[in-house]
C-alpha positions, 0 to 999 in steps of 0.5 A, a space after each residue: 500500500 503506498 505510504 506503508 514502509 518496507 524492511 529491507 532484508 538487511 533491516 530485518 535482519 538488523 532487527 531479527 538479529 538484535 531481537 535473537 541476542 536479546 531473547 538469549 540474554 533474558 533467557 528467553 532461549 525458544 524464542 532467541 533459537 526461532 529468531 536465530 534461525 530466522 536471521 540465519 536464513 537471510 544472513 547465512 555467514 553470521 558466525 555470532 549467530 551460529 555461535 548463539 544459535 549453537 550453544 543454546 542447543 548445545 545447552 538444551 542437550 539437542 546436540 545432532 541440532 547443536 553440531 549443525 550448527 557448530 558444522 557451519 560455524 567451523 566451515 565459515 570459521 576454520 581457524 577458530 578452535 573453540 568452534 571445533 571444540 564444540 563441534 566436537 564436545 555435540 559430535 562425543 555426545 552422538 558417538 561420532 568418535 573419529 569426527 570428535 577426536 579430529 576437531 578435538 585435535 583442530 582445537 588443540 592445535 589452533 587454540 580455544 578461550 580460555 573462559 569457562 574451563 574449555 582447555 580442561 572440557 578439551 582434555 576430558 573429552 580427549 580423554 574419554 575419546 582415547 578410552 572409548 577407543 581402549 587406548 588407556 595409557 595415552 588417556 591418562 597421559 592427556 589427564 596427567 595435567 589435570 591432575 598436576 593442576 590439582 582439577 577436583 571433578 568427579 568426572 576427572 575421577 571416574 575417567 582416572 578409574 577407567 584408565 587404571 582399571 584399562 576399561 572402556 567407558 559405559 555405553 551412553 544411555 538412550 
């Protein structure tokens, strides 16, 4: 209708993208993974939202959904390691061995932040990755720093057992 204005896609995804983080922030986190997908689908390159959108279904255990996302987000940012870790940490949750311990070697080797303990979720899972494939002695060689950092987790106890004990991690429950 005339005198009615229009959004121009880079408008909408202005407001979409804004709207997104905004959701995540106040924990609104169907409505932040609606809108960013939503503004995904006019920017597909936006790598803070593959990000946002990633973590939130990470954190909501979606992690089929979640390693989509950090898949896209490591093809748009190969260099960045703390994507390949969670790409990764999703891809350990589905059984997707050799593909986990590939980007867990990525992240290793290109680094990942510092925030929120990842260098010791980096090594667990690297671990957990070596004893499901039976390899003990390098399991607990990659556990050896956590140890000496003095890293107190029930987790880091119950893959120390494992190691010693030359046992396979139980099957993930269905």
């Amino acid at each position: 209708a005339p005198g009615q204005s229009r959004s121009t896609p880079a408008s909408s995804f202005s407001t979409l993208s804004a709207a997104a983080d905004s959701a995540r922030e106040t924990g609104r986190l169907d409505e932040a993974t609606a809108l960013y997908r939503k503004a995904l689908a006019l920017r597909p390159d936006w790598t803070d939202g593959r990000w946002g959108l990633g973590t939130i279904l990470y954190e909501r255990d979606a992690y089929p959904d979640a390693a989509r996302a950090f898949g896209r987000l490591v093809a748009l940012d190969p260099k960045n390691g703390t994507a390949h870790l969670m790409l990764a940490l999703c891809e350990y949750q589905v059984d997707r061995d050799a593909s986990a311990m590939a980007h867990i070697q990525a992240a290793k080797k290109l680094g990942v932040q510092k925030a929120g303990d990842l260098p010791q979720v980096l090594a667990y899972h690297e671990a957990m990755l070596l004893l499901r494939a039976g390899r003990y002695e390098r399991a607990l060689d990659v556990l050896q720093p956590l140890v000496a950092a003095g890293v107190d987790d029930e987790s880091l106890d119950f893959a120390l057992g494992l190691g010693v004990l030359l046992a396979r991690p139980p099957e993930a429950a269905a």
